[in-house]
FIDONU-779419 format. One line per field, with one value per residue (C-alpha): residue number from 0; x, y, z; chain. Coordinates in Angstrom, 3 decimals. Example, Ala and Ser with C-alpha at 12.3 -4.5 7.8 and 13.67 -1.06 7.14 Angstrom:
<atoms>
k [0/1]
xx [12.300/13.670]
yy [-4.500/-1.060]
zz [7.800/7.140]
c [A/A]
</atoms>
This chain:
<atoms>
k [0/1/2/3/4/5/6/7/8/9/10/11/12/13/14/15/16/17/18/19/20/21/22/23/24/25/26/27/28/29/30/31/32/33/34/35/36/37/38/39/40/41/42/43/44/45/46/47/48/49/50/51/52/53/54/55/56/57/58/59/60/61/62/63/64/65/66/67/68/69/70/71/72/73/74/75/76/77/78/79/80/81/82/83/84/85/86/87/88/89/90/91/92/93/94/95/96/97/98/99/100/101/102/103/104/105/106/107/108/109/110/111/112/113/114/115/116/117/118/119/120/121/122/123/124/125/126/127/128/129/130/131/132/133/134/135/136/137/138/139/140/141/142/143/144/145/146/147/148/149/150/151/152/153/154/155/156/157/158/159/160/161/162/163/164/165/166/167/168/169/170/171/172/173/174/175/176/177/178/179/180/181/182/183/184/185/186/187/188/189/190/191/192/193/194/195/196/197/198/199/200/201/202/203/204/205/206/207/208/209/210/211/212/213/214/215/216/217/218/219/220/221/222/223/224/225/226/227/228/229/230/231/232/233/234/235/236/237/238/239/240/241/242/243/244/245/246/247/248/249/250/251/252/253/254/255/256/257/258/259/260/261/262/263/264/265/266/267/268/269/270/271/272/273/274/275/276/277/278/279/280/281/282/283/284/285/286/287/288/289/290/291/292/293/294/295/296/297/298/299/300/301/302/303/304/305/306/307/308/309/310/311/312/313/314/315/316/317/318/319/320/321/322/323/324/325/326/327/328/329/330/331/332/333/334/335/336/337/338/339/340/341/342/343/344/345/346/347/348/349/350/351/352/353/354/355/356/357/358/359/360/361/362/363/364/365/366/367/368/369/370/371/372/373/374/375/376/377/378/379/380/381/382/383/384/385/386/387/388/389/390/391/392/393/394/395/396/397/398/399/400/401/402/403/404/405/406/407/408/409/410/411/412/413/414/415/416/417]
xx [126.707/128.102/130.868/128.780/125.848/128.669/127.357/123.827/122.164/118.771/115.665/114.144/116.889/119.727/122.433/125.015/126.669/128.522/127.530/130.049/129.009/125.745/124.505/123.622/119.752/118.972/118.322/120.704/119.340/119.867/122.484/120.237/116.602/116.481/115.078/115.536/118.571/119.002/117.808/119.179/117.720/119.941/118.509/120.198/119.619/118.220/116.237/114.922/113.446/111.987/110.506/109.101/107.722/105.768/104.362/103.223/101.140/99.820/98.246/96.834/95.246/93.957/93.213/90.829/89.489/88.545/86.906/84.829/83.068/81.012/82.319/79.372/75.824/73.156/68.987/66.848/62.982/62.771/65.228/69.102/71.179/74.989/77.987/81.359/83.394/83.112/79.022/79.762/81.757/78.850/76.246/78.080/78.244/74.418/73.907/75.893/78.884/81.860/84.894/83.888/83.484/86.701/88.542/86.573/88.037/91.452/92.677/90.393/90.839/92.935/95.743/96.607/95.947/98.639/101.142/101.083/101.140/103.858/105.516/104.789/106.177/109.332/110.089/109.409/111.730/114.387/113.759/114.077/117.747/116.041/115.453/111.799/111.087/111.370/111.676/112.752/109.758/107.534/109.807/109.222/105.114/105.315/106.554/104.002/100.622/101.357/101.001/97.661/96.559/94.469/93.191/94.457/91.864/89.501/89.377/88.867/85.720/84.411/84.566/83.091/79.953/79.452/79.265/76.981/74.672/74.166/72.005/69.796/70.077/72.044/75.379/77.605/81.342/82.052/84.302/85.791/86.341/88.436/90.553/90.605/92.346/94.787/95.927/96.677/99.075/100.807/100.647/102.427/105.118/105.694/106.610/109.020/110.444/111.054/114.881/114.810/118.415/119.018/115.882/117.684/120.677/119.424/117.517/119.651/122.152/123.976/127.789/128.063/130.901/133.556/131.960/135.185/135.025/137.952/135.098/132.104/131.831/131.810/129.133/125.165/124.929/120.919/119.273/117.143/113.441/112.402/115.521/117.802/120.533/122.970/123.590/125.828/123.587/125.211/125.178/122.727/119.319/118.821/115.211/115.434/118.125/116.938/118.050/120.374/118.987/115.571/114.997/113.002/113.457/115.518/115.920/117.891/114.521/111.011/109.970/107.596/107.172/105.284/103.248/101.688/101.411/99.542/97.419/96.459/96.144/93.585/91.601/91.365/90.278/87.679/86.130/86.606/83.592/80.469/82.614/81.403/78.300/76.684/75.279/77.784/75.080/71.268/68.961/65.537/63.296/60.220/59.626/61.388/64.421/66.889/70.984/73.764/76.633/79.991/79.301/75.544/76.743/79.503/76.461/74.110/76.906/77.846/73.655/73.574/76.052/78.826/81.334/84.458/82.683/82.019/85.884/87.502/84.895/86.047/89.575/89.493/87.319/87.767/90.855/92.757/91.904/91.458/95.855/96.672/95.349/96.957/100.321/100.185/99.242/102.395/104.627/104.160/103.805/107.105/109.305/108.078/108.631/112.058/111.493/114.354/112.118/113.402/113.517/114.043/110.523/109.470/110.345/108.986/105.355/105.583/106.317/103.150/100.816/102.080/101.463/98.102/96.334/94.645/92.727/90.608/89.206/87.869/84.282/84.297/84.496/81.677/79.629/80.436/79.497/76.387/74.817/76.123/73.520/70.790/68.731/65.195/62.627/59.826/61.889/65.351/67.587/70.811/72.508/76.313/75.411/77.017/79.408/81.032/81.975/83.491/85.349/86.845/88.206/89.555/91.657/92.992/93.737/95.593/97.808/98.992/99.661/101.379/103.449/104.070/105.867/109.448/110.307/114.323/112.854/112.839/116.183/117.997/117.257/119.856/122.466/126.248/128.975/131.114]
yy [-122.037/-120.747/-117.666/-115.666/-115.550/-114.269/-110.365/-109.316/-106.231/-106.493/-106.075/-104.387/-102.082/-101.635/-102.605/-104.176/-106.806/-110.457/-113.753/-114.985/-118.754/-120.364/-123.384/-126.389/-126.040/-122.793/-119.527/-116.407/-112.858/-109.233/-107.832/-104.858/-105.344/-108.945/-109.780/-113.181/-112.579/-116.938/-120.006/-123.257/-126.452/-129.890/-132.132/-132.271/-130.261/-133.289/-134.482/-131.187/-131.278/-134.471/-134.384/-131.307/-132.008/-135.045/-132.993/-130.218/-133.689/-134.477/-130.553/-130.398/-134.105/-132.573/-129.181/-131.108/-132.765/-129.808/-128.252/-130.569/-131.798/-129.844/-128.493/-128.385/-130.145/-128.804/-129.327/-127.063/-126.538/-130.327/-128.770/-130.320/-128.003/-128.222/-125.750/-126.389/-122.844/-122.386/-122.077/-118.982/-117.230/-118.880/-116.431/-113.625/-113.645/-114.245/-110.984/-108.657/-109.174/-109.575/-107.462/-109.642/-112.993/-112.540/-111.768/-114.821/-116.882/-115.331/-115.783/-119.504/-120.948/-118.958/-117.723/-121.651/-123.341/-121.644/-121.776/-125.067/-125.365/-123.083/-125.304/-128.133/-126.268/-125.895/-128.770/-131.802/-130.713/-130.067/-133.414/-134.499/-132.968/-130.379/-126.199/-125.122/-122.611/-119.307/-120.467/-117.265/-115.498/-118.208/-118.395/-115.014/-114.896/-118.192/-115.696/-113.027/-115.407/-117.151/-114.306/-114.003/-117.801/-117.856/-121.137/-120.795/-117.794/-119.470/-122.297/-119.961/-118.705/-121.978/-123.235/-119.749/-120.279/-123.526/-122.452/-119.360/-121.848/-124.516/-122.306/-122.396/-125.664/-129.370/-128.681/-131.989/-131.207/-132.397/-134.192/-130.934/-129.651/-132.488/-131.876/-128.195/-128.927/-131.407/-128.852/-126.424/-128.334/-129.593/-126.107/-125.069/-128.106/-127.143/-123.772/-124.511/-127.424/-125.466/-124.220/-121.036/-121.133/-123.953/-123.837/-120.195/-122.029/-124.346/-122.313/-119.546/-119.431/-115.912/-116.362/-113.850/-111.443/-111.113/-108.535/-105.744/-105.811/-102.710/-101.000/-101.402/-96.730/-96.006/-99.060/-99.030/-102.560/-103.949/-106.757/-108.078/-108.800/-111.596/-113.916/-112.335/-111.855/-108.869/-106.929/-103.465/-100.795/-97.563/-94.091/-91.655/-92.990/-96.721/-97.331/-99.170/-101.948/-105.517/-108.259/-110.575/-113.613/-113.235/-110.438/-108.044/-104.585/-103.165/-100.027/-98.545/-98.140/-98.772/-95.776/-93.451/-95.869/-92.894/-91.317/-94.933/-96.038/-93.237/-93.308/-96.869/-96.092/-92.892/-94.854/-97.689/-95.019/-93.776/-97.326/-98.707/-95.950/-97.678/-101.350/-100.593/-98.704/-100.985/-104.367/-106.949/-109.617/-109.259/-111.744/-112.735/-114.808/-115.523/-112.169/-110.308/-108.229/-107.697/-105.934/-107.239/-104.856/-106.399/-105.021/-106.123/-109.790/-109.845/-108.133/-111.134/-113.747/-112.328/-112.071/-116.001/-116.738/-117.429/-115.376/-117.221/-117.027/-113.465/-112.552/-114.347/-111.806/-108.934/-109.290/-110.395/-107.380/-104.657/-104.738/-105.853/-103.418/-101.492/-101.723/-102.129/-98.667/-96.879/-98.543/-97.870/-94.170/-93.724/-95.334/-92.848/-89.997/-90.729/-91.284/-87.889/-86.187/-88.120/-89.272/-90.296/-93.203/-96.690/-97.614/-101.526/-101.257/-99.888/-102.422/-104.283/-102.810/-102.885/-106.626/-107.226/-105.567/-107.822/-110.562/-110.219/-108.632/-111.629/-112.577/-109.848/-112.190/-114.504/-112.283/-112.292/-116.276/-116.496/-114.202/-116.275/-119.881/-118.741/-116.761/-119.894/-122.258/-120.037/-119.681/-121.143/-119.682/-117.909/-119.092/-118.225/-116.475/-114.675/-112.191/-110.331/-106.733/-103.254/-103.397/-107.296/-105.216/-102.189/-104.405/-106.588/-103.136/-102.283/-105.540/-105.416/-101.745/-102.132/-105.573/-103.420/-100.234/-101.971/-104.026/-100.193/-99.059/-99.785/-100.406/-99.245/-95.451/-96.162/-96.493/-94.123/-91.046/-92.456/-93.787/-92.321/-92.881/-95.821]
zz [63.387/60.285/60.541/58.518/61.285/63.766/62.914/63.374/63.574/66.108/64.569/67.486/68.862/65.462/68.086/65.867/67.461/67.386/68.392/70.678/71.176/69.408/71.455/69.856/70.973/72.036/71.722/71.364/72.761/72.170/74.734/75.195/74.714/74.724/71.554/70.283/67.764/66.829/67.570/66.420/67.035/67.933/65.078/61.927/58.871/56.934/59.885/60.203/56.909/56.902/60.476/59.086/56.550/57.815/60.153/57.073/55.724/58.444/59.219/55.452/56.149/59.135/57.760/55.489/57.844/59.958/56.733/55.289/58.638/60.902/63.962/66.534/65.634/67.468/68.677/69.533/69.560/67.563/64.566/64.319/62.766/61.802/60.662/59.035/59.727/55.518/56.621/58.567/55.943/53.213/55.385/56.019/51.790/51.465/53.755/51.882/54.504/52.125/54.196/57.364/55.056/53.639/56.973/58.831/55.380/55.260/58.991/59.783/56.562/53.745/55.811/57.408/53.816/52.153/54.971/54.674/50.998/50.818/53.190/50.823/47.916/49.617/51.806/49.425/46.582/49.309/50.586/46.908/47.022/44.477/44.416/43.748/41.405/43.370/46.890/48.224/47.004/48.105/51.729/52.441/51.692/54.285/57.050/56.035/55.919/58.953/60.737/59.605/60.749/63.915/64.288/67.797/68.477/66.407/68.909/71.813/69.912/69.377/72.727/73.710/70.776/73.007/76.167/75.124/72.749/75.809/77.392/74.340/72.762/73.230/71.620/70.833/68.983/65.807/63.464/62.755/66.355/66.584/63.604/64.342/68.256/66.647/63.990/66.272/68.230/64.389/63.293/66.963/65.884/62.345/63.581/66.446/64.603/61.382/61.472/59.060/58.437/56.793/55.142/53.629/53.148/51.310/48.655/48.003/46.096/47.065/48.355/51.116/50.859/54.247/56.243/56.547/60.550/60.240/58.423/60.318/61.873/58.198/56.912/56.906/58.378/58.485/58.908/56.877/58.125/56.039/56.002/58.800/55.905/57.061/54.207/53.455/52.630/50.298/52.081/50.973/49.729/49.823/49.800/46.694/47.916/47.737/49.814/47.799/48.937/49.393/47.121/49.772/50.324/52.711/54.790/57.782/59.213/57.913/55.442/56.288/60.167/61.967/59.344/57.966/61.743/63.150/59.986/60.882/64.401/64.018/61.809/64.397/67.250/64.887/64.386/67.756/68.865/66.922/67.448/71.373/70.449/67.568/68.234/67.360/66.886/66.074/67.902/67.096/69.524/68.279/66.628/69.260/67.922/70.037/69.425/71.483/72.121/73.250/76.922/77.072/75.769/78.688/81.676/80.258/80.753/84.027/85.286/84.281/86.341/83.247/84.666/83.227/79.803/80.434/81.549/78.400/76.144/77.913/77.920/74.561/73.091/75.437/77.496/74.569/72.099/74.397/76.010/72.011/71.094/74.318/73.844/70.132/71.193/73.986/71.735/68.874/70.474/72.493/69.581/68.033/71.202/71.616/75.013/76.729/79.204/79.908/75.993/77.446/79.109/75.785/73.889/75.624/75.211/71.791/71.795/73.681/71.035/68.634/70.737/71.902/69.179/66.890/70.192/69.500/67.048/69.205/69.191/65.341/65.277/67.771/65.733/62.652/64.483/66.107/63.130/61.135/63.436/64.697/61.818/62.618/60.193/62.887/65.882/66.317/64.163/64.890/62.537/62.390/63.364/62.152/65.262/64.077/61.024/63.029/65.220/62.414/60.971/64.639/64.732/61.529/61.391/64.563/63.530/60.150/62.323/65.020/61.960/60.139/63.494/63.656/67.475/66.329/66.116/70.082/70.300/67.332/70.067/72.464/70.367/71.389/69.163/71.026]
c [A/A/A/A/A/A/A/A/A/A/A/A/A/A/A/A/A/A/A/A/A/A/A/A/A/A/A/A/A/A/A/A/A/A/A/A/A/A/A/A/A/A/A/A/A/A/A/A/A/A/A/A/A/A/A/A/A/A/A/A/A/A/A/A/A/A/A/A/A/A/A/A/A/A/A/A/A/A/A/A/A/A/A/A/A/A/A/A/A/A/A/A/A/A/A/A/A/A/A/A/A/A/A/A/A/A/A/A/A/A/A/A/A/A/A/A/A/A/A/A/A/A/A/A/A/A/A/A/A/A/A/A/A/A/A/A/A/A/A/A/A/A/A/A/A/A/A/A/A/A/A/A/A/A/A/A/A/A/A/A/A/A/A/A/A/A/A/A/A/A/A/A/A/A/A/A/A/A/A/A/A/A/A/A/A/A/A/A/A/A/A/A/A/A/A/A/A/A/A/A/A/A/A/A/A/A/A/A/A/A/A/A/A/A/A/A/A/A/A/A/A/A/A/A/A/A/A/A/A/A/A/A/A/A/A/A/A/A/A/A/A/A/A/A/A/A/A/A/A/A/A/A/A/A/A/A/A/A/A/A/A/A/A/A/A/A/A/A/A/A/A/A/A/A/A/A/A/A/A/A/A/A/A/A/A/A/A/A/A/A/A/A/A/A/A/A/A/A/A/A/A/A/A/A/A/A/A/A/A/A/A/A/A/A/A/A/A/A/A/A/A/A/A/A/A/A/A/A/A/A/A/A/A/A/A/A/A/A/A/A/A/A/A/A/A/A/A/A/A/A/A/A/A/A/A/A/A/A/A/A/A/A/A/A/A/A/A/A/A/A/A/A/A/A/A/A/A/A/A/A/A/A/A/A/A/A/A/A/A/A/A/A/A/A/A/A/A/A/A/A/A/A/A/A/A/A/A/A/A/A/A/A/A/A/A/A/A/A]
</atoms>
């Protein structure tokens, strides 16, 4: 491990602090919330690379693949009907659905295309021996999209859309389903065999100034988020300091956290009422209209005897939303009322809303497959109601507020000069 990697400031606590002993494969934690500070892998920078980026071909073969054949074919009533997942977003257009077309598009098919090409962009000039034209720019939006890429949740929903369409109609996977379970495991690869560090050493070309270690009480020492850089930041106001090596922005602690956070949060509250009240899908049986409601959809799986099927929906969209929101809530209002409870435990929390938010998505893919198949002029037909729409806006709204709070405001309420 390089010297200059000795010094790091945690991202989730501020606690300055200095790297003892790197392992050779492994991972190096926060001394006081645990947060994962390093981790270096034992193959060698050039390996890296190239193992890397075969696997980065191999996903975009794949991702392809997954696109261009349909996922689940299906008969019913004498009729054979296939959908690729571009079908779903396709109808969701065609019925005046654009904000849930474009979020179905950006997190199934948008978000995981240009990870990868990004990926691309970067990885084969480096294993060219050559610098792309503004890596660091194109580094950092790599970090920001792949949070967006579900394909993981996305799979959940289909295998839920196949369970809930068997009762109905002889369902039989796909080309695509295929492709789609492979990618995930690639895309699961890519990430744990990608080594950012040497990826950042490799396509910057800052020189880091000796950090003055006699200095440090009198210094604004940060981290920064998108390429773990520590950089010196002046006294006074420093909103409008860049990183030198990746050229982001960066603060003591996120501007405005709080204010843009509860915003976010409020207007997630708000729209998680008519997500629970509004039919999420609208189902017509031979000239029967009927809404479906998250809860009514999990009291029908549960009355036919589905009662894993029926669990999985609602965990995924009520208990999590549902634990998101209140954590979200508790964590606000006890940094504005400077509570002094176990920040650790906290921390903690605040970790697990980022990690099980997307799988609130898994009801908006199942919307998007089954209205996507179940469209039988005078038999059966199955539309996205007003509630898919008000749930999409409670899962995003709560990913960007939960991403707007900065889990350090935690912690700056117990700091003692040491």
């Amino acid at each position: 491990m390089s010297e200059h990697l000795t010094l790091t400031s945690c991202h989730d606590c501020g606690l300055l602090q200095k790297i003892q002993h790197m392992p050779e494969d492994g991972v190096v934690k926060c001394c006081r919330c645990k947060a994962v500070l390093r981790r270096r892998q034992r193959i060698a920078p050039e390996q890296s690379i190239e193992h890397t980026l075969a696997l980065v071909f191999t996903a975009i073969i794949l991702l392809i693949v997954a696109n261009a054949f349909p996922i689940l074919h299906l008969q019913v009533a004498g009729h054979e009907m296939s959908a690729t997942l571009f079908a779903g977003v396709q109808h969701f257009l065609s019925h005046d659905m654009k904000a849930l077309a474009a979020l179905v598009f950006l997190t199934s098919i948008g978000a995981p295309l240009l990870q990868l090409g990004s990926l691309l962009y970067i990885l084969l000039p480096l294993y060219l021996k050559k610098t792309p034209w503004q890596a660091p720019h194109v580094y950092r939006f790599i970090r920001f999209i792949t949070s967006w890429s579900m394909l993981e949740v996305f799979m959940l929903g289909i295998l839920v859309s196949m369970v809930k369409l068997g009762g109905m109609a002889t369902v039989a996977p796909g080309i695509g389903l295929w492709a789609f379970g492979s990618l995930i495991f690639l895309l699961a690869a890519i990430v744990a065999s990608s080594d950012s560090e040497i990826i950042w050493e490799k396509i910057s070309t800052y020189n880091r100034p000796e950090i003055n270690y006699d200095n440090l009480d009198r210094a604004i020492l940060v981290n920064c988020h998108d390429c773990n850089l520590l950089a010196s930041l002046p006294t006074g106001d420093h909103h409008d300091v860049n990183c030198h090596r990746c050229d982001s922005p960066l603060h003591f602690r996120k501007p405005n956290s709080l204010a843009r956070s509860s915003a976010l949060l409020i207007a997630a509250i708000v729209m998680y009422i008519p997500a629970n009240l509004l039919p999420m899908m609208v189902v017509t049986n031979l000239g029967h209209t009927e809404g479906d409601t998250i809860m009514s959809g999990v009291i029908y799986l549960l009355s036919s005897g589905d009662w894993p099927l029926a669990l999985v929906i609602f965990v995924a969209s009520i208990i999590v939303p549902s634990i998101k929101l209140i954590i979200l809530t508790f964590l606000q209002i006890s940094v504005r009322f400077k509570m002094q409870w176990n920040p650790s435990e906290r921390t903690r929390l605040y970790r697990l809303t980022e990690a099980i938010g997307r799988w609130s998505m898994v009801d908006i893919f199942v919307v998007t497959l089954m209205a996507a198949l179940i469209q039988i002029q005078g038999i059966a037909e199955i539309e996205a109601g007003l509630g898919a729409i008000a749930f999409g806006s409670v899962v995003v709204l709560t990913l960007l507020s939960a991403a707007a709070f900065d889990p350090r405001l935690i912690w700056d309420n117990l700091e003692t000069p040491q």
